[in-house]
Every structure is written in structure tokens, then in C-alpha cells.
Phi, psi and omega in degrees: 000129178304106150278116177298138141247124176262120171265155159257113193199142198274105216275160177266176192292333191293318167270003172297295202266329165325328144242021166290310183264016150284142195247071198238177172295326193285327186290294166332329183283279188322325167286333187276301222294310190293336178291296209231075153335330186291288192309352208244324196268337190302305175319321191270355223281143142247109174304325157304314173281308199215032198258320186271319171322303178301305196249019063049256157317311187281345173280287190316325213252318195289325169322308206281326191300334184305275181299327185308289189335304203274344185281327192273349180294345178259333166306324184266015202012058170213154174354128173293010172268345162306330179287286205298352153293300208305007212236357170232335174295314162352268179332298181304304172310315167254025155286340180295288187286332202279178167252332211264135200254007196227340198280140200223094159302156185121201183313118193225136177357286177309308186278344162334295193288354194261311184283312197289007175281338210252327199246345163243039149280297162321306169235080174263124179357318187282257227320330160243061171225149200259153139312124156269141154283001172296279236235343181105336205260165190281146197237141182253108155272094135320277191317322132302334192282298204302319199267356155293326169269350168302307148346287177318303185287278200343302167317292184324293173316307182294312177266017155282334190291316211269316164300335174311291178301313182316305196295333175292306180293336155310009220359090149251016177320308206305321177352287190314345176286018186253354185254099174274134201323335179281333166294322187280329189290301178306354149290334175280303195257010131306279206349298170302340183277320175295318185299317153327283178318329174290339245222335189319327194266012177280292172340276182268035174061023201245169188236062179336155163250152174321112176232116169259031174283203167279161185270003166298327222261296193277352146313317204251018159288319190276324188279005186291276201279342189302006189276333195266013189298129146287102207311300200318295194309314198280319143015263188303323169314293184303340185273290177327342205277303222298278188337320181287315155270358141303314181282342165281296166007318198276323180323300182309327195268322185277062166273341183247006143292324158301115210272323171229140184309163161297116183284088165263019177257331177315295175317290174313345197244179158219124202287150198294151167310098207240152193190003208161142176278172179273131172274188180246140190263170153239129189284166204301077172263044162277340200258030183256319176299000181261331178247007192326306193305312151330311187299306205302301152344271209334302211268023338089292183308295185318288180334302178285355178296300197262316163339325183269308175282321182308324167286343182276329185270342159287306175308327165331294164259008192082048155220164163261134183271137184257150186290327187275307161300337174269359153310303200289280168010291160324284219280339153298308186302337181275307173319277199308306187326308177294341162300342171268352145098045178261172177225118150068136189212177174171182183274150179261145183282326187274320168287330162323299194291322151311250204343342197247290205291331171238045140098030126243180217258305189225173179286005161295342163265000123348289184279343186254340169306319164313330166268002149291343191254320185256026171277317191287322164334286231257317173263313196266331206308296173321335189301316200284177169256211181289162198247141178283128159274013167271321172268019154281327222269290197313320194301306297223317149327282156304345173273334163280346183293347167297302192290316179296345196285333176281026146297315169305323170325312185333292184275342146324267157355298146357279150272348174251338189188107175301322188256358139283350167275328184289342164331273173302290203331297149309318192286318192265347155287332194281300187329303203282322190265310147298177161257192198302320183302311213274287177335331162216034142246009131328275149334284157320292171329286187297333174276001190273330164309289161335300182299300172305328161322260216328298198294334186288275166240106192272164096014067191247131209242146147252125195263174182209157187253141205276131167301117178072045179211172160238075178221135182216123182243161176276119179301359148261334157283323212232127175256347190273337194287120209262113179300156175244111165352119174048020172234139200241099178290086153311133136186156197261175173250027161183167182285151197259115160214212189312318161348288202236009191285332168300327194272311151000289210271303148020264198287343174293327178294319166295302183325286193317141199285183230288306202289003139307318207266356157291331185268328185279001174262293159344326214027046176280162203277189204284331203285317184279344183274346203228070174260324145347171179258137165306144188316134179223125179291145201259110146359103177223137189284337200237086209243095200264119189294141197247176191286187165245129208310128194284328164099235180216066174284330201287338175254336157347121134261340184238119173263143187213031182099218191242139187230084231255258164061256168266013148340311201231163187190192173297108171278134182171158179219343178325333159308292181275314208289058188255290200323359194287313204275041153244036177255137155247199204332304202288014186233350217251145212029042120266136175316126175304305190298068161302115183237343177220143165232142171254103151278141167287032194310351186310335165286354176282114199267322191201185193202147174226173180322313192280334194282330169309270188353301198274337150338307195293279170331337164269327164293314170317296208294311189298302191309321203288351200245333188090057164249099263238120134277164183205144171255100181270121149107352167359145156261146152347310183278330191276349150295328191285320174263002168269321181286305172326310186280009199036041165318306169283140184225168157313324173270006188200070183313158151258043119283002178255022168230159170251168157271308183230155180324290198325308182309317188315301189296299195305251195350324148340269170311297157335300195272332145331319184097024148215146188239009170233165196249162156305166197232110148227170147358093167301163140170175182213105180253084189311143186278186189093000000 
């Protein structure tokens, strides 16, 4: 055997940050192309290849933008010419920042109602109504109400922008990995049930009073007024319903016959009198300590919104979106929007999906929806009447139907997964019953419960070896994976730190056969475990010699051979073995004459404090009976914090880790005295 030397060494802080602040030009190139994504695709654009699909795609999405822009404007509770803002400063900005080419920004439901939560939490009716001196009775100042929540939502929309950009720059993308896809969805459809709930009183023309309670409350408040429905408003609300979801059906069906979907949410509505953009302001950051929280939801929710379609649809098409510039990207788009008295924005499923279906390609189909919106601003505005808000309230409806259809997750779940089911569920009971904010920092909370629940009981397994392999499987799953004589292969599914590190030593102890885990509860000392006779390995015709062990040089810096010494001693159960028959299921026709136990650690991402300790502890209590440990399958980092932690020692050598099981049992078998395993009938069979 070669001896090999590995050195391990901990880089200092100096070579740590050293190439972060070095400076050449190809890195400076490479910091710009990313920071402004425009500069790296804008050069390559073939107007052949992809100039009719973009504007194509971008007329169709810019339609949409219209009623939607102006429906969701009421979910945010401020003027519908606001939506068709928010629905063009947005857009420009992040076709510039962004990565993702099919994702179609601007207004969207969820986050509609999360702002519009917000500016009548702030500005509620009462607060701007008057007494009239006529007649007595109370006058609702519009004009004020409406441009006081313009204000709200604006603040709000710059600092969720601003948190946004903050987390970007920071490389904080990963955050969303906190939000799991069964939590966004089940978040998405409460959302949606508040939206309903918001849009109702549009539907039967009637005039709830504001209840911000549980929503078992504001049911039996709307339902309180319906005696007040105004037939005409519920009329036209129902003709609207029907007309909106046949032609979208139609859409659906004809979709690869159709050159552009039909804009019938365009056709139903007549967009408000328009004449002019809004100039820019800077909005009331006095209203910021009132809305931190809020901002922060806001900007956490957008985010995990357009993040979850931009990765599908990048994996979709083979590119990549990075997570972090579309932080930034998000979080520019809202800042500027909101100077523009725009309010929160993020991607829509339905318009993404119309974009990606009539050809387009790059964020130039962006760029031409916008300039559908801002024809219609600018030119077209005098053209319309009065705006119906009974038939915004249906698009608003019809627009939703993708989020209740995640209602069907349910019987999925179900079946693949319980405790992703226990998720949604909690997540869309918390949503529905709080309000948004409160809901999914609920949320969050219980699923972070769920991962530690999970991490609490891992799965702990003993393993055996696939015959004419180095392959070690669990031996309660695989029948042919065979324990190898006095050797008890450990290991858990997941990593062991404080959580499970008791439950760890738990199940090593059950695992193990009984007169081990008799003598370590007990603590009885080594002269009763070893009255017995020493171990004589059991006799076989079919002796296959296997490769030879590499030992543990890969962990090594100075290897300096095997270090035997009290390592090794007398084996025997002739003595103890009356005690087997309290052993259970999981210990019974394994062999007492235990001499080694192998943890498996290969599932360990890290080690804490509590996991040395119990480490430290299992090599003391197993050494005192002459039970040999040994550590198999390390990752790197976690040898590196086992040295930090001065785990290793003169009683607990780094000879006692391996790079893989198999060496650990050869090197085993090696300090016995046979160097080779039993042979039996390969095959692999699940059990089950």
C-alpha cells in the first residue's frame, strides 16, 4: 500500500476575500453584463428569428394588460388608471434587469389584495366623510380617499422595492427556498378566496361595511346585505360571467387555430377616461414605519411568485434565470414604479402563458406590450365612457380560475405526500382566516415546523453488503444485502445535529445487538463483556479476495500506518448471550460477537456541537466493552468542523475515518485478522 499524503487546511480571511476585490477587465465585463442582462441579449436579437413572435406576443399580453391593469386596480383599492400605470413603468424597467424571457410583469391578484389590505387598513371611508349641513347625512370625499391610498400603495410598492434590491444585492435569492412550492400554491388560493370575497360586493351591487375580522364574519356581513342586491348590477355581472368564460374555453381550445386569443375581457369593459401619464413624485416616507411590514410580505410573496414561473419556464427552455438579479430586477421595477404612483407588481401566470403561446421569445415582447398601454393612455383614453366595476369584478373572477383549479393539489398530495399536504392546507386555513401578512408568516413558521418534525425521525437503517459489490444497502429493504460477521454498518437519513442527536444514539443502541447495548446502558466494564472466547470468523468454501483497502489516506495529513495498539482486544458473547431474547425485531438473527460498529455519515451536511459531544461519547462508552468505531463517507466540510471542534484525539485518531463504508469493513476485517468477506448468491431484490 502507497502512503499517500492529503493536506486540509482552512483558507485565512485574506484568501477568502482576495478574489472578490480583484479587478480585471473580463470580471468588470462580466459584473456589468449582469447587473444590466439588456447589454448581454439586445446585441445578439435577430429581428428574423424572433421580431414576429415579440410583437405578436406583445400586443396580445399588452390587451391583457388593459382590463386586467384596470380589475386589479380595484383589488388594490385605488382608481383604475393606476393599474394601467402599474401595468407600463414596471414592465420597461424590468425588460431592461431582468433574465427571464417569457414571464410577463405587472399586476397581479395576490399581490393586488396585499396592497389594497393595506391602503384600507390606513384609509377607511370613515375617515374621509363628512357631515353635510343641508340635509345631515354623511358625504364620502372620493377624491381625497382615493388619492390618499394612491400615496399608501406607492410608499409601500418603493419599500418592498427597496427590500427587494437590498436581498439582491446581498445574494439573498435563496430566501424563496423557504417558501416550498406546496406553501406558495396554498398561499395563492386563500389569497384567492380573499379576492373573491373582496370583488363580491361589486357582483350584487351592494354596500358591506369594511370588516377586517375572520372571514367566517365577513360572510355573514355580505350575506347580512343581499337582501340590498341591485338586480340590474347582478344582471349584468352574470351575462358577463357567462360571455367571459365561454370565449376564454374558446381560446383554450382553438389555441393553435387562433392567430391572437380573443380580448374579450377588452370588448366587455370600457377603460376609464385617460388623457395623460402621471409625472413622478416621491412618495410619503413618512408612511413607512406603518407599512415596514407589510412592504416586507409584499416584497418576500412578489418574489416567490415570479421566481417559481421564471424558473419553470427557463428550465422549460434551456436558459438560465438567476435568482438573485431577478431580485434585483423585481425589486428596481417596483422602486421606480412606485415614483409613478404605481403600486406592487410581480408575474402573472396567465399572461406569461398567452406570451410563451403566440411566439413569444425575448423581453422585446415586453417592450411592445407596454407600448399597447401606453397608446391606450395616451390616445385612445377620450374614446371610452364610464368604467362598469361589475365587469372588472367578473374579469377578476375569470382570472382566477388557474388558482382555484389548485384546489385539485389536494387529492394529489394525498397521495404522494402527507406532510406536504399538512402544508397547504395550513397554509390556506392560516391565509383565509388571517389576513395576508399575519398568514404567511404562519405559515412559514409551521413549515419550518414540518422540516424539523421530519429531521426528528430520519429513518435509521443497518446496512449489508450487495454480494460482488462495494455497494451497502439497507437490510431491511434489499434481501439479498447481507451484514458482514461482527461488523453493524449505522446509519440515519438525514443529518444528526441537536434536534436528533439523542434519538441518533437511541436507535444506535436498539440497532445494535442486545449485549452491546447491555453493557453501554449499564456501563458495565470490559473483564464481563470479554469472559468469553475470542472471535473466530465462521468458515466458508467461496472466499472471493476483494480489492484492498485504501484505508483513510484522503483524510490524512501525515498517515503514518494503522494504529492498532488498544484498538483492538478479545471478542466473545458465550457469556452474555442468554440476554438475546429481549432484543427486538430490529436486533434478532444478528450475531452477538459484535467487534465493529461503522457510522455512516454520508448523509451529514454538518456537525454541531451537541452531535461531538455525542460522537465523543459513543467512541468512550463502545471502547470501554472493545467495540472498535469507525466513520465512513465524511464530506469534507464536516471533517473540517470535527477538526475545529478538536474531536480528534490520541484516543480518537484520524484513523478512524474512511472515505467509504467498503474501506472502513476492509481495514476492519484487516485489523482481525481476514481480509477478505463472505461470497454469497448475488441478486437485489426490494423487499416488498
Amino acid at each position: 500500500m502507497d502512503n499517500k499524503t492529503v493536506f486540509l487546511f482552512s483558507p485565512t480571511l485574506h484568501d477568502a476575500l482576495r478574489p472578490g476585490v480583484r479587478c480585471s477587465m473580463p470580471k468588470l465585463k462580466r459584473s456589468v453584463l449582469s447587473t444590466l442582462p439588456v447589454l448581454s441579449w439586445l446585441p445578439r436579437y435577430s429581428v428574423r428569428d424572433n421580431g414576429l413572435g415579440d410583437l405578436i406576443s406583445g400586443i396580445s399580453v399588452g390587451i391583457m394588460h388593459l382590463p386586467q391593469g384596470m380589475a386589479y386596480a380595484l383589488l388594490a383599492s385605488v382608481p383604475p388608471v393606476f393599474g394601467l400605470y402599474t401595468s407600463f413603468y414596471p414592465v420597461l424597467v424590468y425588460c431592461i434587469l431582468g433574465t427571464s424571457r417569457h414571464i410577463s410583469i405587472g399586476t397581479f391578484a395576490v399581490i393586488s389584495i396585499m396592497i389594497g389590505s393595506v391602503t384600507e387598513r390606513l384609509a377607511p371611508d370613515s375617515d374621509f366623510t363628512f357631515l353635510n349641513g343641508t340635509n345631515g347625512t354623511g358625504v364620502l370625499d372620493v377624491t381625497a380617499r382615493d388619492a390618499y391610498r394612491v400615496q399608501i400603495a406607492a410608499s409601500t410598492t418603493v419599500l418592498s422595492g427597496l427590500f427587494q434590491v437590498l436581498l439582491g444585492m446581498v445574494r439573498f435569492g435563496f430566501v424563496v427556498t423557504y417558501l416550498s412550492e406546496p406553501l406558495v400554491r396554498g398561499y395563492t388560493t386563500g389569497a384567492a378566496t380573499h379576492v373573491v370575497i373582496s370583488q363580491l360586493k361589486y357582483i350584487f351591487g351592494i354596500h358591506p361595511a369594511r370588516f377586517s375580522g375572520p372571514l367566517s364574519q365577513v360572510y355573514v356581513n355580505i350575506c347580512r346585505h343581499l337582501p340590498e342586491t341591485n338586480i340590474g348590477t347582478l344582471v349584468v355581472s352574470l351575462v358577463a360571467l357567462v360571455v367571459l368564460i365561454v370565449v376564454k374555453e374558446l381560446n383554450s381550445c382553438y389555441e393553435k387555430k387562433l392567430p391572437l386569443p380573443i380580448p374579450i375581457e377588452l370588448i366587455v369593459v370600457s377603460p376609464p377616461y385617460l388623457t395623460a401619464l402621471c409625472s413622478p413624485s416621491l412618495p410619503d416616507v413618512s408612511l413607512w414605519g406603518t407599512v415596514v411590514g407589510d412592504a416586507f410580505a409584499v416584497a418576500i410573496v412578489g418574489y416567490a411568485i415570479n421566481i417559481s414561473l421564471g424558473k419553470t419556464f427557463g428550465l422549460k427552455h434551456g436558459y438560465k434565470v438567476d435568482s438573485n438579479q431577478e431580485l434585483v430586477a423585481l425589486g428596481l421595477s417596483n422602486t421606480v414604479g412606485g415614483f409613478f404612483q404605481c403600486y406592487s407588481v410581480t408575474s402573472s401566470m396567465s399572461r406569461s402563458l398567452i406570451q410563451e403561446s403566440t411566439g413569444g421569445r425575448t423581453q422585446v415582447a415586453g417592450v411592445v406590450s407596454s407600448v399597447i398601454v401606453l397608446i391606450t393612455v395616451l390616445q385612445l383614453g377620450s374614446l371610452f365612457g364610464e368604467l362598469p366595476k361589475a365587469v372588472l369584478s367578473c374579469i377578476v373572477f375569470v382570472n382566477l380560475k388557474g388558482m382555484f383549479k389548485q384546489y385539485l393539489d389536494i387529492p394529489a398530495l394525498w397521495k404522494s405526500n402527507t406532510v406536504d399536504l399538512l402544508v397547504w392546507l395550513v397554509t390556506l386555513v392560516c391565509t383565509i382566516l388571517l389576513n395576508l401578512d399575519l398568514g404567511l408568516a404562519a405559515s412559514i413558521a409551521f413549515s419550518l415546523l414540518t422540516v424539523i418534525f421530519r429531521t426528528q425521525l430520519p429513518r435509521y437503517s443497518i446496512l449489508g453488503q450487495v454480494p460482488g459489490t462495494e455497494l451497502y444497502l439497507d437490510t431491511d429493504t434489499y434481501e439479498e444485502a447481507k451484514e458482514i460477521p461482527g461488523i453493524t454498518i449505522f446509519r440515519s437519513s438525514t443529518t444528526v445535529y441537536y434536534t436528533n442527536a439523542e434519538l441518533y444514539l437511541d436507535a444506535l443502541q436498539k440497532k445494535v445487538v442486545c449485549v452491546v447495548c447491555l453493557c453501554v446502558s449499564l456501563n458495565l466494564p470490559f473483564f464481563i463483556y470479554s469472559l468469553s472466547t475470542a472471535l473466530s470468523f465462521p468458515h466458508t468454501d467461496n472466499i472471493q479476495s476483494l480489492c484492498q483497502s485504501k484505508v483513510n489516506w484522503a483524510y490524512e495529513q501525515q498517515w503514518t500506518g494503522l494504529d492498532l495498539g488498544s484498538e483492538t482486544g478479545s471478542h466473545g458473547d458465550d457469556a452474555i448471550t442468554q440476554t438475546s431474547s429481549t432484543v427486538g425485531e430490529e436486533t434478532r438473527g444478528r450475531s452477538s460477537d459484535t467487534h465493529t460498529i461503522i457510522l455512516d455519515l454520508s448523509t451529514a451536511s454538518f456537525v454541531d456541537t451537541v452531535t461531538v459531544i455525542m460522537l465523543n461519547n459513543i467512541f468512550r462508552d463502545y471502547r470501554e466493552i472493545d467495540i472498535d468505531i469507525y466513520l465512513a463517507g465524511c464530506q469534507v466540510c464536516v471533517v473540517e468542523q470535527l477538526s475545529r471542534a478538536s474531536f480528534f484525539s490520541e484516543s480518537i485518531p484520524k484513523s478512524r475515518l474512511f472515505t467509504t463504508v467498503h474501506d472502513a469493513v476492509l481495514h476492519s476485517l484487516q485489523v482481525q485478522g481476514a481480509s477478505d468477506v463472505p461470497i454469497y448468491e448475488c441478486g437485489l431484490v426490494m423487499r416488498g
